[in-house]
C-alpha positions as CSV (number, residue, x, y, z in Angstrom):
1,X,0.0,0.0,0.0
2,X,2.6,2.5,1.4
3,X,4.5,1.9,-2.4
4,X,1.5,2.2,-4.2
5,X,0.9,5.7,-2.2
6,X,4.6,6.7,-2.8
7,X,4.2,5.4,-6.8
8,X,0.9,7.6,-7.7
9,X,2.6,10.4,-5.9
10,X,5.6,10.7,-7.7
11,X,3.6,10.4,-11.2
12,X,1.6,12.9,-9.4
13,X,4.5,15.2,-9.1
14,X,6.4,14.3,-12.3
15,X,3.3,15.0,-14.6
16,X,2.8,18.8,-13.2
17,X,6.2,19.6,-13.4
18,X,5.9,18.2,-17.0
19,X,2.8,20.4,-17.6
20,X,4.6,24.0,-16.3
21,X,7.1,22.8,-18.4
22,X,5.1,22.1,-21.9
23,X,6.1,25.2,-23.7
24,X,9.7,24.8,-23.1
25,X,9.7,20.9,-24.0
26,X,7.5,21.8,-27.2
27,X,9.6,24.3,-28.4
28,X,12.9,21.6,-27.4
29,X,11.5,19.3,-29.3
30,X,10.4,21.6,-32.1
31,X,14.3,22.1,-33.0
32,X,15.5,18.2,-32.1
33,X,12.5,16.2,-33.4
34,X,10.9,15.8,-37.1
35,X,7.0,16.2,-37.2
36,X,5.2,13.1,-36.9
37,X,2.0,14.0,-38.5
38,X,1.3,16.9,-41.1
39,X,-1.2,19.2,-38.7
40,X,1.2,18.6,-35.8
41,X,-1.5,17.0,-33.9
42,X,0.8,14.2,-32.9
43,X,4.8,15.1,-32.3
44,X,7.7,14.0,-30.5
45,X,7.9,15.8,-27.1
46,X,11.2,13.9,-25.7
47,X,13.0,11.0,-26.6
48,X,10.8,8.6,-25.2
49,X,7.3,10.4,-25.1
50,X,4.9,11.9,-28.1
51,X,2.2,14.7,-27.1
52,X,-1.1,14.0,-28.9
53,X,-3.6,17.1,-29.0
54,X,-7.4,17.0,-30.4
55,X,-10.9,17.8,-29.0
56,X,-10.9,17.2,-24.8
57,X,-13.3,14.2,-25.3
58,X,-11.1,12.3,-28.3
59,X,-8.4,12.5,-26.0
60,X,-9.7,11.5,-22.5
61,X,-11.6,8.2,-24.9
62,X,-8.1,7.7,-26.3
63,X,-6.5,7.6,-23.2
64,X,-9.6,5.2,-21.5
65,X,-9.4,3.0,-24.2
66,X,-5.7,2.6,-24.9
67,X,-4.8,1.5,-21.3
68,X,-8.0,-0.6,-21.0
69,X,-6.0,-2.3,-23.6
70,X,-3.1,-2.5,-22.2
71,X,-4.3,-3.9,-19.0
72,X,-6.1,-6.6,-20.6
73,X,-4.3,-8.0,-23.8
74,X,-0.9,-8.1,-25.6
75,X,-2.0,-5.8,-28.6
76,X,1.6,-3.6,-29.0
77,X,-0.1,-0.4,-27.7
78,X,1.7,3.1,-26.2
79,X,1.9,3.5,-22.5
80,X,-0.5,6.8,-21.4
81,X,1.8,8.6,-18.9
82,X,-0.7,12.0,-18.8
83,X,-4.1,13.1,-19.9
84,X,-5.9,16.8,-19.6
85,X,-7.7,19.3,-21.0
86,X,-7.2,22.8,-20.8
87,X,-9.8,25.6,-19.6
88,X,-10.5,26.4,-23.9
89,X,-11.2,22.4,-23.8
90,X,-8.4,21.3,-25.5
91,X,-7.2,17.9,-24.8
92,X,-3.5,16.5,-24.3
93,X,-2.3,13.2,-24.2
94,X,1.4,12.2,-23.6
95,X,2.3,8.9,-24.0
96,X,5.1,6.3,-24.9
97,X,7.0,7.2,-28.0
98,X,7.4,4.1,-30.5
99,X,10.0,3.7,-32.8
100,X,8.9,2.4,-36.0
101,X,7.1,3.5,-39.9
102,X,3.8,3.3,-40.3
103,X,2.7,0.5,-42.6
104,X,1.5,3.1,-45.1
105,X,4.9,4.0,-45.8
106,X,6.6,1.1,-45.8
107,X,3.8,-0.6,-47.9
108,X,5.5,-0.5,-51.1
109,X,9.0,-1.5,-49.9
110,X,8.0,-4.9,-48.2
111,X,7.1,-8.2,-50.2
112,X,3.9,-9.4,-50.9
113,X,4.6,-12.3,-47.9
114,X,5.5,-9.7,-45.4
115,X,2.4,-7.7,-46.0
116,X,0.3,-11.1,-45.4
117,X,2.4,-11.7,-42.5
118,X,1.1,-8.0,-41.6
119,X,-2.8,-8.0,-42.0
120,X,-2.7,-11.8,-40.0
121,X,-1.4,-10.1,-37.4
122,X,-4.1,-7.7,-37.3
123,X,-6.7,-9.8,-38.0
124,X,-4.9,-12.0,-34.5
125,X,-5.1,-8.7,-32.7
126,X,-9.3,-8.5,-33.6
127,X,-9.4,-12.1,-32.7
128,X,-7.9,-10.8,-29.1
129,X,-10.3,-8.0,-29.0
130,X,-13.5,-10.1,-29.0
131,X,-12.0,-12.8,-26.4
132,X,-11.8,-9.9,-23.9
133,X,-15.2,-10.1,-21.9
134,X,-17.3,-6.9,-21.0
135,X,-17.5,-5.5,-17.6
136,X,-21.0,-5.1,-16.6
137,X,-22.7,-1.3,-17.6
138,X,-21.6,1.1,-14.4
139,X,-23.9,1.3,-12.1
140,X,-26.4,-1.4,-13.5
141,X,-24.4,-4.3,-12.2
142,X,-25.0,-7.5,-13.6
143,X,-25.8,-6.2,-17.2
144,X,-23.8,-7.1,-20.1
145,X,-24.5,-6.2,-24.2
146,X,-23.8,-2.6,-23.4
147,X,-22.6,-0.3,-26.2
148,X,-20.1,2.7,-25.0
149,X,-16.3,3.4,-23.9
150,X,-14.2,0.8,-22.4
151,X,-15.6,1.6,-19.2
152,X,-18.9,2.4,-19.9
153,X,-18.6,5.9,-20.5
154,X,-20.1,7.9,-23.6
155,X,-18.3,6.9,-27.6
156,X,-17.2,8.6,-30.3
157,X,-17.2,7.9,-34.0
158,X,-16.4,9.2,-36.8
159,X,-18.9,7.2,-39.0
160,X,-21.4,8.3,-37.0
161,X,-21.1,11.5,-36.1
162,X,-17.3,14.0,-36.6
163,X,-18.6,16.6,-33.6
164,X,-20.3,14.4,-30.8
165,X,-20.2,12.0,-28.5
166,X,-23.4,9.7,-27.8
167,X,-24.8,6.4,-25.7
168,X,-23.7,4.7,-23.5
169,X,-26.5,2.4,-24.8
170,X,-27.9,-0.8,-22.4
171,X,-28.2,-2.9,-25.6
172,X,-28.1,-3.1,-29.1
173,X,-31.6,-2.4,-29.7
174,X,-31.3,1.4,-28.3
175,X,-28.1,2.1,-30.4
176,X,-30.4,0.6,-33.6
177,X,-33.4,2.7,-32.6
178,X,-30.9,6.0,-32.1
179,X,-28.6,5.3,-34.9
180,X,-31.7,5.4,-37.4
181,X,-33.2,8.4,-36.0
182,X,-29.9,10.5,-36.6
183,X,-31.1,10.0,-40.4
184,X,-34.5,11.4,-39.1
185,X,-34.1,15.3,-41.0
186,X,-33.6,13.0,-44.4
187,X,-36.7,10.8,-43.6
188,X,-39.4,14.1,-42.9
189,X,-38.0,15.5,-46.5
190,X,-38.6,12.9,-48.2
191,X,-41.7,10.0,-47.7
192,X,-39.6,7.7,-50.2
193,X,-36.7,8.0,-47.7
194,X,-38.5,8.0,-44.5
195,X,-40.2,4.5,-45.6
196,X,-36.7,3.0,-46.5
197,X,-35.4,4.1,-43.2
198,X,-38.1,2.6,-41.8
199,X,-36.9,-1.2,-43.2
200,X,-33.2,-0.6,-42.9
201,X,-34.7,-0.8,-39.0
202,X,-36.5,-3.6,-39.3
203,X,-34.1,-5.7,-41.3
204,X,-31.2,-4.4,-38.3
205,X,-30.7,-7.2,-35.7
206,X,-30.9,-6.3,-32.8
207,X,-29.1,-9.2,-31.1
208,X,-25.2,-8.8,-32.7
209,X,-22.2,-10.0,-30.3
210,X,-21.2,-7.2,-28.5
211,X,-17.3,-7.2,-28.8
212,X,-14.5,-4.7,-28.2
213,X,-13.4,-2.8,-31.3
214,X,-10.9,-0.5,-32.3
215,X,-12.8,1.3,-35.3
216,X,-9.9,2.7,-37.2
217,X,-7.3,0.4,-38.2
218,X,-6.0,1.6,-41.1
219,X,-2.1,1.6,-42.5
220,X,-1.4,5.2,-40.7
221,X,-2.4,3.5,-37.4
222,X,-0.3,0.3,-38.0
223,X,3.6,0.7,-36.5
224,X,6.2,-2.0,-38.3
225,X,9.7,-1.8,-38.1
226,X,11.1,-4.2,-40.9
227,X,14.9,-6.3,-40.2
228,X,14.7,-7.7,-43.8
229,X,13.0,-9.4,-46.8
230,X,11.8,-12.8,-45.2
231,X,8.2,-13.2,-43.8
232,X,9.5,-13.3,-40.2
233,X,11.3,-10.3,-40.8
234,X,8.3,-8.0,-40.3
235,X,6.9,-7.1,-36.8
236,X,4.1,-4.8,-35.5
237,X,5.8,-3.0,-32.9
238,X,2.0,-0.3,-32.5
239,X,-1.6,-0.6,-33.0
240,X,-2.2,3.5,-32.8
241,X,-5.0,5.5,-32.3
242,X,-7.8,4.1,-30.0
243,X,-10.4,6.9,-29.1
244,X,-13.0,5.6,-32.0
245,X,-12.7,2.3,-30.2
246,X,-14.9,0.8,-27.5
247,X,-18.0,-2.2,-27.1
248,X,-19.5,-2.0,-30.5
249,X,-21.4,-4.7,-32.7
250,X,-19.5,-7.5,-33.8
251,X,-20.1,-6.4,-37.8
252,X,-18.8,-2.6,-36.8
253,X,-15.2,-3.5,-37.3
254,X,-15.4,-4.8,-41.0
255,X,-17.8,-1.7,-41.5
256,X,-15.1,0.9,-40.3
257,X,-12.3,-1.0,-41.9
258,X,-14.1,-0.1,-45.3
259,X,-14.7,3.5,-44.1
260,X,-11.4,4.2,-43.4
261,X,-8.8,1.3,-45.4
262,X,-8.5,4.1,-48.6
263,X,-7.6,2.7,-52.4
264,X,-5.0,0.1,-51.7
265,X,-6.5,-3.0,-53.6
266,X,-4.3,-5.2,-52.6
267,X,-4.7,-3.9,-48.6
268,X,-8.4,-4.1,-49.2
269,X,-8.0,-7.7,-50.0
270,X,-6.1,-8.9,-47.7
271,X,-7.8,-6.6,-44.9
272,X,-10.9,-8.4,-46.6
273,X,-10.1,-11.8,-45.8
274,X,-7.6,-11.9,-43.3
275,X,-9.2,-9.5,-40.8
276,X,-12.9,-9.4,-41.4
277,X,-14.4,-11.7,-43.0
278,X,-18.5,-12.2,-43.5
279,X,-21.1,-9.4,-42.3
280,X,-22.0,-8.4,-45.4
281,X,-26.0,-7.8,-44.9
282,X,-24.3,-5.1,-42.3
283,X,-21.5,-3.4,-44.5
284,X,-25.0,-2.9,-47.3
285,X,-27.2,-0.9,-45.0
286,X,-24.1,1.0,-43.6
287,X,-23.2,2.1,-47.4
288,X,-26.9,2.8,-47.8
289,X,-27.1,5.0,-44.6
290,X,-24.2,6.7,-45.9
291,X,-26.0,7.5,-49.4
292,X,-28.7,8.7,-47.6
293,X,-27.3,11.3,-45.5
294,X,-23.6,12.2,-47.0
295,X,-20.7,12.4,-45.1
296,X,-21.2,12.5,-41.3
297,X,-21.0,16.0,-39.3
């Protein structure tokens, strides 16, 4: 107990100091550090952390979901050292820098075996996700099926919605019933639309495994580093990028794999059989929402 105490308290005191100190460390690592990403949303902050900064409630679900994955498989994922949001509601989020390209850049470089070696181990890493069984829906103890955060809390998608978060939902019948009236402005417009709307509901099952899913992998959000040109000489050393994730429907993976996997045909292949197979009734009403309303706000 008395380490424990002693532990949390010098994180405690570590993590202010390293907030007084931001401006100097960003401005540091501004001269010693290339940018990570384009929009400097994600950059190196010292040689062994990155500072990620997005919308206060992106953040605090990235920083839930990435160590409720750490604490309960071996998916390669970064340590969270520190997590806040300022008084404008910005969020930060400092966490474990990892060495290695993502497999967008190294995509072209690596032979066709190492790229299969890749997606299989992504595909493994879904197969973890749904062995990983769901806490009961704080404070209704006792109830399982739940759709939200790792913990329970509200989730956030960007097939869904790019300026909100919604739910928690105490089953999948809720989320159904709320994800089709989000189309609801398209259906009083148009009778035509509001009577197809009205089947996509009824032909939505409401009784989907409810399993833990990351909702963005994509090859920006896949870390490899790369010791040759044999199939074992590949390894994926991070699986980035976890604040879309949470309990979901079994089919939402495959359907956010699509939304998000871009024009690589031989990456949508492989993603196609190796990580998600089936669940194709699911990814037709998706793309038939999606016609329906446009891109989501």
């Amino acid at each position: 107990m008395t380490f424990l105490f002693l532990n949390n308290l010098w994180y405690l005191i570590l993590n202010s100091g390293r907030r007084l100190l931001l401006p100097y460390l960003l401005r540091r690592a501004k001269r010693l550090y290339p940018r990570i990403t384009t929009n400097g949303s994600v950059r190196r902050l010292t040689s062994k952390t990155v500072l990620k900064t997005s919308t206060h409630y992106s953040i605090a679900l990235e920083a839930e979901n990435t160590r409720f994955i750490c604490q309960n498989t071996t998916i390669p994922v970064p340590r969270v050292h520190d997590v806040w949001a300022d008084k404008n509601g910005d969020g930060y989020l400092i966490m474990d820098y990892v060495p290695g390209e993502t497999l967008a850049r190294a995509w072209k470089r690596i032979t066709p075996e190492q790229r299969r070696t890749v997606v299989r181990i992504l595909g493994g890493y879904v197969r973890q996700l749904r062995t990983i069984r769901q806490p009961p829906m704080p404070p209704r103890s006792g109830q399982s099926g739940w759709i939200g955060s790792a913990n329970g809390n509200k989730g956030y998608d960007m097939r869904i919605t790019l300026s909100k978060t919604w739910g928690p939902f105490p089953n999948e019948r809720e989320y159904n019933d709320w994800r089709i009236s989000t189309f609801s402005l398209f259906g009083d417009t148009s009778e035509k639309v509001g009577l197809r709307l009205r089947q996509i509901r009824k032909e939505m099952p409401d009784d989907h495994r409810i399993c833990f899913t990351h909702g963005d992998i994509n090859q920006r959000n896949v870390l490899v580093r790369v010791d040759g040109e044999g199939p074992e000489d590949i390894a994926v050393v991070g699986l980035l990028d976890w604040e879309q994730a949470g309990w979901r429907p079994e089919y939402w993976e495959k359907v956010k794999l699509f939304y998000v996997m871009g024009s690589n045909p031989e990456w949508c292949a492989l993603a196609r059989a190796e990580i998600e197979p089936g669940y194709e009734d699911e990814l037709r009403r998706e793309d038939e929402l999606s016609l329906i309303s446009g891109p989501p706000l």
